[in-house]
DRENRO-43218 format. One record per residue (C-alpha): residue in three letters; chain; x, y, z. Coordinates in nm, 2 decimals, padded with zeros to 4 digits. Example, Ala and Ser with C-alpha at 12.3 -4.5 7.8 and 13.67 -1.06 7.14 Angstrom:
BEGIN
<pt type="ALA" mol="A" xx="01.23" yy="-00.45" zz="00.78"/>
<pt type="SER" mol="A" xx="01.37" yy="-00.11" zz="00.71"/>
END
This chain:
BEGIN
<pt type="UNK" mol="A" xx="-00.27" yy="03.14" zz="-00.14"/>
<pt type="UNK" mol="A" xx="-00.56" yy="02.88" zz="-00.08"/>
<pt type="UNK" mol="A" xx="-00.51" yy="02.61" zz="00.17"/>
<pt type="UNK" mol="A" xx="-00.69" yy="02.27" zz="00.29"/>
<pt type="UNK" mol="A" xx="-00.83" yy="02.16" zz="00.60"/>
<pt type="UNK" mol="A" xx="-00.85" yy="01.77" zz="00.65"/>
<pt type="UNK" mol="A" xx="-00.90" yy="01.56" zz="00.98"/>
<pt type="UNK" mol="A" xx="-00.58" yy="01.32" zz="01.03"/>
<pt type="UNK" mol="A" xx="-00.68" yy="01.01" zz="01.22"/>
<pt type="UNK" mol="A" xx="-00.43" yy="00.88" zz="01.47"/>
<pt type="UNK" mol="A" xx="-00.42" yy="00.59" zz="01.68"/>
<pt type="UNK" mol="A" xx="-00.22" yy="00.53" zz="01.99"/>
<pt type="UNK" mol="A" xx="-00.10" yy="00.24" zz="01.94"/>
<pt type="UNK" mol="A" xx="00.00" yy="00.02" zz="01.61"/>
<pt type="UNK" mol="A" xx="-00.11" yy="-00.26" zz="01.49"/>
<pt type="UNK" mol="A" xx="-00.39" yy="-00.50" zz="01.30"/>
<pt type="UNK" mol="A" xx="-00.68" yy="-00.37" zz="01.58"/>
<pt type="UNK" mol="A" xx="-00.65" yy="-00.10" zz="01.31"/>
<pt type="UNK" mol="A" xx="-00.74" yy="-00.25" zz="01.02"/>
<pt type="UNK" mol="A" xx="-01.10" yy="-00.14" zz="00.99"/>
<pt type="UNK" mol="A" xx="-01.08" yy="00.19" zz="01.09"/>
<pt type="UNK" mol="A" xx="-00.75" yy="00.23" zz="00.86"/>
<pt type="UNK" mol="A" xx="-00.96" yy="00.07" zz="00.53"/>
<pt type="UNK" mol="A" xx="-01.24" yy="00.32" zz="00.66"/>
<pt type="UNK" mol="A" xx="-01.01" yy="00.65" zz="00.62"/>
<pt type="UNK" mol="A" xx="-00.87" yy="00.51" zz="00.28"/>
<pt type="UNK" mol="A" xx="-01.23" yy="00.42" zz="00.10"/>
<pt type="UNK" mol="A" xx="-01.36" yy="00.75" zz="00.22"/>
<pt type="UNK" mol="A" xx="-01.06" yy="00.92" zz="00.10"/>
<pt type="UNK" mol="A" xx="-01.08" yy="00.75" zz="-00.25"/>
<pt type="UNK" mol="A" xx="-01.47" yy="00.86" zz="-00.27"/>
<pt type="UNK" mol="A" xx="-01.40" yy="01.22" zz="-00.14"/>
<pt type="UNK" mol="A" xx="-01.10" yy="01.29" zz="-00.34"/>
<pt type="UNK" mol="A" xx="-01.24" yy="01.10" zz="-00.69"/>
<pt type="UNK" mol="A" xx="-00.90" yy="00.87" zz="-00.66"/>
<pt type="UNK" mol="A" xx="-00.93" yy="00.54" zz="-00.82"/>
<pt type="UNK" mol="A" xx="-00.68" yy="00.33" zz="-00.72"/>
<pt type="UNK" mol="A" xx="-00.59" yy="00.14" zz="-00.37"/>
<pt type="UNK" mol="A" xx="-00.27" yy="-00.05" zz="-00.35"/>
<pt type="UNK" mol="A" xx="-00.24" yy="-00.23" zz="-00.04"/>
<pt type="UNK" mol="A" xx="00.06" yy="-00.42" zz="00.18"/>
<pt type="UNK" mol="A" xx="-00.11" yy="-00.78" zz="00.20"/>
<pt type="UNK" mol="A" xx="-00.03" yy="-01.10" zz="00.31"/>
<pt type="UNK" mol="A" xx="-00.43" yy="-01.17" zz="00.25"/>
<pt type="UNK" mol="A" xx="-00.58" yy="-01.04" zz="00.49"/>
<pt type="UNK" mol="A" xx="-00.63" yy="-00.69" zz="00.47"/>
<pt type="UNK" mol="A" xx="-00.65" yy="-00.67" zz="00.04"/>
<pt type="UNK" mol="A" xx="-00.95" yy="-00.93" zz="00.13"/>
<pt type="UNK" mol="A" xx="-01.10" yy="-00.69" zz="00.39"/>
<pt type="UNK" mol="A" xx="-01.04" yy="-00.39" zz="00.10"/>
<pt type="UNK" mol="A" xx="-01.22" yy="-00.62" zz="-00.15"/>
<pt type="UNK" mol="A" xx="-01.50" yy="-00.72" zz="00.02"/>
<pt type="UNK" mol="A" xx="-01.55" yy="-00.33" zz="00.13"/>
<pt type="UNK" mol="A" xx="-01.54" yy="-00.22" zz="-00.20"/>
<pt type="UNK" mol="A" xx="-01.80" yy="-00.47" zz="-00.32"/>
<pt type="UNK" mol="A" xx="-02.07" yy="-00.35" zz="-00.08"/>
<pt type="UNK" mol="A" xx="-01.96" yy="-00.02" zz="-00.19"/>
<pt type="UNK" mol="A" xx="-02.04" yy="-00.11" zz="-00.54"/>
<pt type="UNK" mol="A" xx="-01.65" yy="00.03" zz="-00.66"/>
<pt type="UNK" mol="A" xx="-01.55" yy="-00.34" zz="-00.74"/>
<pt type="UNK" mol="A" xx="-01.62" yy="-00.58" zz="-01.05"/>
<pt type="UNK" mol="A" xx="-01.63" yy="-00.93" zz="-00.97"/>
<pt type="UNK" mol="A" xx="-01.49" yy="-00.99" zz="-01.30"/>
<pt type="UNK" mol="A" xx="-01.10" yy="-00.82" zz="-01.19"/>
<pt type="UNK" mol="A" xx="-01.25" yy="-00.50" zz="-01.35"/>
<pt type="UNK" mol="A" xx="-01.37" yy="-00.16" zz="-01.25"/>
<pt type="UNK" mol="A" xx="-01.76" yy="-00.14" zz="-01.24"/>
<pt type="UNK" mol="A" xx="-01.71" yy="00.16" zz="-01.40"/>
<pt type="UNK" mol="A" xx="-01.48" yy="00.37" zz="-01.56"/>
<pt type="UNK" mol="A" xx="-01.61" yy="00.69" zz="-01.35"/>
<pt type="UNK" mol="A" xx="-01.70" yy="00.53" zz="-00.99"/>
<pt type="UNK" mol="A" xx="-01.43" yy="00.21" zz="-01.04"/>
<pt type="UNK" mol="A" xx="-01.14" yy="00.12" zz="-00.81"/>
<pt type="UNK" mol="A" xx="-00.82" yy="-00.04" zz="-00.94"/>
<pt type="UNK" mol="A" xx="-00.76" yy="-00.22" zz="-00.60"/>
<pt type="UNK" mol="A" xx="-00.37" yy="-00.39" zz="-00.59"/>
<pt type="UNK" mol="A" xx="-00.25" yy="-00.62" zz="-00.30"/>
<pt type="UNK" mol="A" xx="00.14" yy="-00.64" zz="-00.25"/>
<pt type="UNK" mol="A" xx="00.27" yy="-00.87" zz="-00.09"/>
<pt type="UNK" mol="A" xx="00.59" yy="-01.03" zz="00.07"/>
<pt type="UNK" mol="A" xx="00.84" yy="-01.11" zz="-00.17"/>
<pt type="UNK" mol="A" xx="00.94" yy="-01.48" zz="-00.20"/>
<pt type="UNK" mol="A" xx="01.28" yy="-01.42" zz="-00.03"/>
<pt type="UNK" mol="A" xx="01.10" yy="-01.31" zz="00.28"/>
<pt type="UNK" mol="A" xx="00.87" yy="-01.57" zz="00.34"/>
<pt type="UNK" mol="A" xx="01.09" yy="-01.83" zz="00.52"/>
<pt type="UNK" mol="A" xx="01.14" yy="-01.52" zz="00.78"/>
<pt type="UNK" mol="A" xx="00.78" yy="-01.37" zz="00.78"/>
<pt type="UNK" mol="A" xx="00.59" yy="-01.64" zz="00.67"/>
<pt type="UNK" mol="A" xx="00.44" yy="-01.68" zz="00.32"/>
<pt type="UNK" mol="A" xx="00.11" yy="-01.53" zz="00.21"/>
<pt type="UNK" mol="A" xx="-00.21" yy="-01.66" zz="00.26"/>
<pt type="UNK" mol="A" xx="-00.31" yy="-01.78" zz="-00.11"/>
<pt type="UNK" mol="A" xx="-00.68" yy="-01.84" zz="-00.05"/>
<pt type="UNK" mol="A" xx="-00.77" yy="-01.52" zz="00.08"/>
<pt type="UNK" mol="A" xx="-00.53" yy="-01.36" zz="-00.21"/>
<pt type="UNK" mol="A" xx="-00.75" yy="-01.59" zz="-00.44"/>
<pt type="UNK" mol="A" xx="-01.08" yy="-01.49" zz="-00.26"/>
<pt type="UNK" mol="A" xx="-01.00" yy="-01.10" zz="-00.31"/>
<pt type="UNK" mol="A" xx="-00.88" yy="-01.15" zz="-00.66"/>
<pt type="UNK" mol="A" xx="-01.24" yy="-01.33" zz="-00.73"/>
<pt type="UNK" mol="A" xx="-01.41" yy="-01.03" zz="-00.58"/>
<pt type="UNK" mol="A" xx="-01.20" yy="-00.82" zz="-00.83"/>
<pt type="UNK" mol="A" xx="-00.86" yy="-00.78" zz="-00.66"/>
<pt type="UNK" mol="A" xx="-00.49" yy="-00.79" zz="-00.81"/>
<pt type="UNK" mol="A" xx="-00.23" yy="-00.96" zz="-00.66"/>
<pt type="UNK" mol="A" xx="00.13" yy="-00.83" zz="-00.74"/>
<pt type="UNK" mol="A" xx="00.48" yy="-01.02" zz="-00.59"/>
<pt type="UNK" mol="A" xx="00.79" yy="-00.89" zz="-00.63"/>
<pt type="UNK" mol="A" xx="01.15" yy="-00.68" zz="-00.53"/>
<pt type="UNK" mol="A" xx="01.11" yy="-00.46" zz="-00.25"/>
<pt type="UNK" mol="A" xx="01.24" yy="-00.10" zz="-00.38"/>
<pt type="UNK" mol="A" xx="01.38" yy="00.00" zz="-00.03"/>
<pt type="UNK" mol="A" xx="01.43" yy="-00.32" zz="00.19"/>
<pt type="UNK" mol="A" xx="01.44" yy="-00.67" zz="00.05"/>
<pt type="UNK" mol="A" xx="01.68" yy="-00.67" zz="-00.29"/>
<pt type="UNK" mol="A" xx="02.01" yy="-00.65" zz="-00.39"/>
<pt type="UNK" mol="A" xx="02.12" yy="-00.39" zz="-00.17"/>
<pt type="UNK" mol="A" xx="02.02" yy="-00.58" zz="00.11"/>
<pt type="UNK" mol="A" xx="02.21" yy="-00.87" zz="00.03"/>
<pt type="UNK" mol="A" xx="02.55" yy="-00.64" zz="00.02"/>
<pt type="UNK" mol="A" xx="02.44" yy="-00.52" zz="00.36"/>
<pt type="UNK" mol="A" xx="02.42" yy="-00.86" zz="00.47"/>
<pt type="UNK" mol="A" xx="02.72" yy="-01.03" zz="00.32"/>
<pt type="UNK" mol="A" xx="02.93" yy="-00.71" zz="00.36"/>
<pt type="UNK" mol="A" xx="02.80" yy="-00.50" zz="00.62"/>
<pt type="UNK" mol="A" xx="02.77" yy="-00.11" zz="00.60"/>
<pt type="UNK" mol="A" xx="02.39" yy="00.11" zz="00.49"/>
<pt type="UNK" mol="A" xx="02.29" yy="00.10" zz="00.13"/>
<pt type="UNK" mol="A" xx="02.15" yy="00.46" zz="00.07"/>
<pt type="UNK" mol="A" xx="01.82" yy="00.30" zz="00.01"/>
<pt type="UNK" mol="A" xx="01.77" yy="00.21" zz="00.33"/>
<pt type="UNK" mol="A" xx="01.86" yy="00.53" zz="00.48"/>
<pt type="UNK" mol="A" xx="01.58" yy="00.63" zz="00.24"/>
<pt type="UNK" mol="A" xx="01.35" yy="00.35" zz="00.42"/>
<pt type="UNK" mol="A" xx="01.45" yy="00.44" zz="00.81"/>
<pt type="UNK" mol="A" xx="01.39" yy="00.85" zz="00.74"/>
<pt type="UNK" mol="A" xx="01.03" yy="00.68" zz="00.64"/>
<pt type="UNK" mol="A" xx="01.04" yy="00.44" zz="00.91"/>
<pt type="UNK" mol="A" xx="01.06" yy="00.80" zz="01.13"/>
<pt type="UNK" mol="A" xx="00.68" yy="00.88" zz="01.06"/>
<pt type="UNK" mol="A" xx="00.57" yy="00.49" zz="01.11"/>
<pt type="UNK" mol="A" xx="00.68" yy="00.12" zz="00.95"/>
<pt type="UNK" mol="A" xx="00.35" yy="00.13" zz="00.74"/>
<pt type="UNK" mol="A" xx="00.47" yy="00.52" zz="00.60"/>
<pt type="UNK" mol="A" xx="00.77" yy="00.32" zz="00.49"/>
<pt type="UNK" mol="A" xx="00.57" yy="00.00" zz="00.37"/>
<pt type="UNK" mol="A" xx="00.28" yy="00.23" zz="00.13"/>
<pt type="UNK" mol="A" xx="00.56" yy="00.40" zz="-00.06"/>
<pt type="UNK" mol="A" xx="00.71" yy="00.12" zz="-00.13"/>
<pt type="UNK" mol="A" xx="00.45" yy="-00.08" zz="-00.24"/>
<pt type="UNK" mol="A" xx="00.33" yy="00.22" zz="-00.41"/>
<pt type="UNK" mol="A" xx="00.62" yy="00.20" zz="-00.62"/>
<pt type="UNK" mol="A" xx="00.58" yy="-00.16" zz="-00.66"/>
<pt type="UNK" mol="A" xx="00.27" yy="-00.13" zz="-00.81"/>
<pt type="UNK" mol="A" xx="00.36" yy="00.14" zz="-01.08"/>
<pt type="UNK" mol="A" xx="00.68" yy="-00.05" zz="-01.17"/>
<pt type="UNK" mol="A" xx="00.41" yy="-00.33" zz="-01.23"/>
<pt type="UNK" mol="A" xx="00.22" yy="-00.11" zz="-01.48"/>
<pt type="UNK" mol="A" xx="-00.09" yy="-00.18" zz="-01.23"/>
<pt type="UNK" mol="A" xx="-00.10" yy="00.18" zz="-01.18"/>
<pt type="UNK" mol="A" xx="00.01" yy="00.47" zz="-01.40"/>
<pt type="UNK" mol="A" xx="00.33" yy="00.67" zz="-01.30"/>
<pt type="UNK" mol="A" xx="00.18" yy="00.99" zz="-01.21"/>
<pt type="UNK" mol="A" xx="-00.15" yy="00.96" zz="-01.07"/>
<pt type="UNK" mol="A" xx="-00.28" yy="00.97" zz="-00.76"/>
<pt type="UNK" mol="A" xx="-00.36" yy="00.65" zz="-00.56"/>
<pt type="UNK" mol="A" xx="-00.43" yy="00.56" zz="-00.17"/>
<pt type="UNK" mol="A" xx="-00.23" yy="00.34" zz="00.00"/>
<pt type="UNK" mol="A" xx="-00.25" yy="00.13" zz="00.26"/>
<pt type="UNK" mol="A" xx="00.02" yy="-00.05" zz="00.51"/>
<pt type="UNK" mol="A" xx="00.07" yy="-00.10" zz="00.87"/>
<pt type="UNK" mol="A" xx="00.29" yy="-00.23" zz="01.14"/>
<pt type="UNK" mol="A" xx="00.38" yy="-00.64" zz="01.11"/>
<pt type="UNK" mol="A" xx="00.03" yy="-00.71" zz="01.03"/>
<pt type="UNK" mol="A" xx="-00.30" yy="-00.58" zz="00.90"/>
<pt type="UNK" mol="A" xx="-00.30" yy="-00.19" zz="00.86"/>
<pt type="UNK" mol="A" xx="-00.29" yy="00.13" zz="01.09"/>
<pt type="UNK" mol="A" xx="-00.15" yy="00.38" zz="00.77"/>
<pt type="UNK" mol="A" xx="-00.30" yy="00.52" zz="00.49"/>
<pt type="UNK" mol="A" xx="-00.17" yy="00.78" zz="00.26"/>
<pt type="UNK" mol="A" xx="-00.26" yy="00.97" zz="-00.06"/>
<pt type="UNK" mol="A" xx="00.04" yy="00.94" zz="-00.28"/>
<pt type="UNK" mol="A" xx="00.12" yy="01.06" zz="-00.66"/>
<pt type="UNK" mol="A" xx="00.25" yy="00.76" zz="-00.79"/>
<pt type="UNK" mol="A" xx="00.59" yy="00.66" zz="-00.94"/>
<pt type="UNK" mol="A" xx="00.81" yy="00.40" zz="-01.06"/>
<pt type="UNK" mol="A" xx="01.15" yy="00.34" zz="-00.84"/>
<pt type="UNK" mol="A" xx="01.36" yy="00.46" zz="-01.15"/>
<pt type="UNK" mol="A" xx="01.16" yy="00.83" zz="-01.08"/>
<pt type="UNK" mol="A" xx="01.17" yy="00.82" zz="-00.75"/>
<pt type="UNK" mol="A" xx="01.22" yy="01.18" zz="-00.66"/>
<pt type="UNK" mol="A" xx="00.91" yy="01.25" zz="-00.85"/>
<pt type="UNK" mol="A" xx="00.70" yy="01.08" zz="-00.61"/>
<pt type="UNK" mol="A" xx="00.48" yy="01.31" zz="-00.34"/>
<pt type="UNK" mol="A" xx="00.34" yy="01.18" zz="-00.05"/>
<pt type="UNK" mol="A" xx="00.03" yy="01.42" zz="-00.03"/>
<pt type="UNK" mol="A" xx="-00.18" yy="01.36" zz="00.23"/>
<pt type="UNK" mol="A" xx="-00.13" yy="01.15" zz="00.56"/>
<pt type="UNK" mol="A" xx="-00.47" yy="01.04" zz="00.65"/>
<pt type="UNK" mol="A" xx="-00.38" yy="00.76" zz="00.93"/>
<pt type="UNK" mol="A" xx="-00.12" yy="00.67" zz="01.12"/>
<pt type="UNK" mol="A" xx="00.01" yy="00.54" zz="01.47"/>
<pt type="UNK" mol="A" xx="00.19" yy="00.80" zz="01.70"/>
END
């Protein structure tokens, strides 16, 4: 049977200090492994940082499309749902607006694992929707292992990416990004067909 050698890059602590190094891994990732889309956990921030990488890279139209069909990256923000913001804060609509001018797509919406319906039960109610034993056995490997999966799924539910290819994506812990992982996509209703293929960042 053949097998694959990669480098894994981990840091020892997480955390936004790991942004650059994090959007490093997944651009280099995207160009080694001829994957063309990047979906991204954003308040603004760190999709703006992606963009504006991407554009000196040449992989980003300035019009919101590919600069190519070969050499092209769909690049997709996530970020906060609505409900969340009064807790978290809400996003930070100029840099959002700033990345999509650079090319960028900006998707809002349910959170598959934590933040909709289930976690309202939980919250009138009490008790641990399965869901989010789903979330804390990702939560295991790191919060942004958890966050890219989900907004993985986001973004295919969206129809931003198609169910079943592969895309990089990009989260981290509170803020900024410090995990990045190569994922075959899928929408929340296929789940279980989802693969997490490659870690290539993380925190320890």
């Amino acid at each position: 049977m053949s097998s694959i050698t990669r480098e894994v890059l981990y840091f020892e602590e997480g955390g936004a200090q790991n942004t650059d190094a994090t959007l490093s891994v997944a651009v280099r990732a995207l160009e080694e492994r001829g994957v063309s889309h990047l979906v991204v956990a954003s308040g603004g921030d760190t999709l703006l940082a992606a963009a504006q990488r991407l554009t000196k890279a040449g992989l980003l139209g300035s019009d919101g499309s590919q600069r190519s069909s070969e050499t092209g990256v769909n690049l997709v923000g996530v970020t906060l749902q609505s409900g969340t913001w009064a807790k978290y804060g809400a996003p930070n609509w100029t840099k959002l607006d700033e990345a999509r001018g650079l090319g960028a797509k900006v998707l809002t919406c349910t959170h598959a694992l934590m933040g909709n319906v289930e976690s309202a039960i939980q919250a009138r109610f009490g008790g641990m929707p399965p869901v989010e034993l789903i979330a804390h056995t990702f939560y295991a490997f790191s919060q942004g292992t958890k966050v890219a999966v989900e907004v993985s799924m986001s973004a295919v539910d969206a129809g931003l990416v198609p169910a079943g290819e592969t895309l990089v994506a990009v989260a981290g812990t509170g803020g900024g990004a410090d995990t990045a992982l190569v994922i075959r996509g899928a929408s929340t209703v296929d789940f279980f067909e989802l693969r997490v293929k490659e870690i290539l960042c993380k925190p320890l």
